[in-house]
N, C-alpha and C positions, 0 to 999 in steps of 0.2 A: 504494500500500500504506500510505502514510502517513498519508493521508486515514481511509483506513479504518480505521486502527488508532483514532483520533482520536475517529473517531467513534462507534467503540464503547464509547471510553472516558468521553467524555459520557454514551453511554447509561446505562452503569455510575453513573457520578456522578447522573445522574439519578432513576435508580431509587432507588439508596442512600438517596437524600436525601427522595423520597417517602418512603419505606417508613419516613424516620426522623419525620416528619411523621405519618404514620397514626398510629405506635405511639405518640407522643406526645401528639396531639391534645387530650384529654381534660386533659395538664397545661400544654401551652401556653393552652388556653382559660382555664384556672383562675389562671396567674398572669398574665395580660394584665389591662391596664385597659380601660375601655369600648368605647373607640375602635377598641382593636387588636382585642379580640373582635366588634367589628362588619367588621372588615376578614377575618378570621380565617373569619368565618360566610360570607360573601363569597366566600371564597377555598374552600373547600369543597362551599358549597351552590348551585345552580343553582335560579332560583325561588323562594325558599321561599313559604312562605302561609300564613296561619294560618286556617281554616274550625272554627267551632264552639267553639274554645280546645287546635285540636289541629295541632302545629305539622306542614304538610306541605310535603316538599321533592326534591329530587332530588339525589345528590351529582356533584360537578361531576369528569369523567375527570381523573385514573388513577383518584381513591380509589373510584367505583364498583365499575371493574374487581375491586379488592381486597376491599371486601367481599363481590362474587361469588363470588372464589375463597378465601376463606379459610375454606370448610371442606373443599378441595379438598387432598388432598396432595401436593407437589412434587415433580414427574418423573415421577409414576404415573399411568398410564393406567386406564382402566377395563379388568374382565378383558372378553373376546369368546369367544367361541365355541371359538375355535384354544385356549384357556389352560386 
């Protein structure tokens, strides 16, 4: 039970700590120096590539997952047939 409790609470700590990384992204990038926004772009982006002058990339899991669902609302389901 201990185990378990542990390691939910990593997960917890985990998320948090993403989710505090998403929302902030935009002002971590902006006051970072070169180096770190190279590390930063790194840490977010899988691939990227630049084709034509137009930057293409893929984001690297969780923050995909999160921009999937963020226009999803939390805990609701879609209605069905039954509702």
């Amino acid at each position: 039970m201990k185990e378990l409790t542990q390691a939910d609470d990593n997960y917890h700590i985990t998320a948090r700590t993403v989710l505090s990384i998403a929302k902030r992204a935009n002002e971590i990038f902006q006051s970072s120096e070169p180096s770190e926004k190279q590390q930063f772009v790194k840490f977010l982006l899988q691939n990227p590539t630049i084709d034509n002058k137009e930057l293409e990339y893929k984001l690297q899991k969780p923050f995909d997952t999160l921009v999937e669902m963020s226009g999803q609302p939390i805990g609701l389901r879609g209605l069905d047939s039954n509702q």
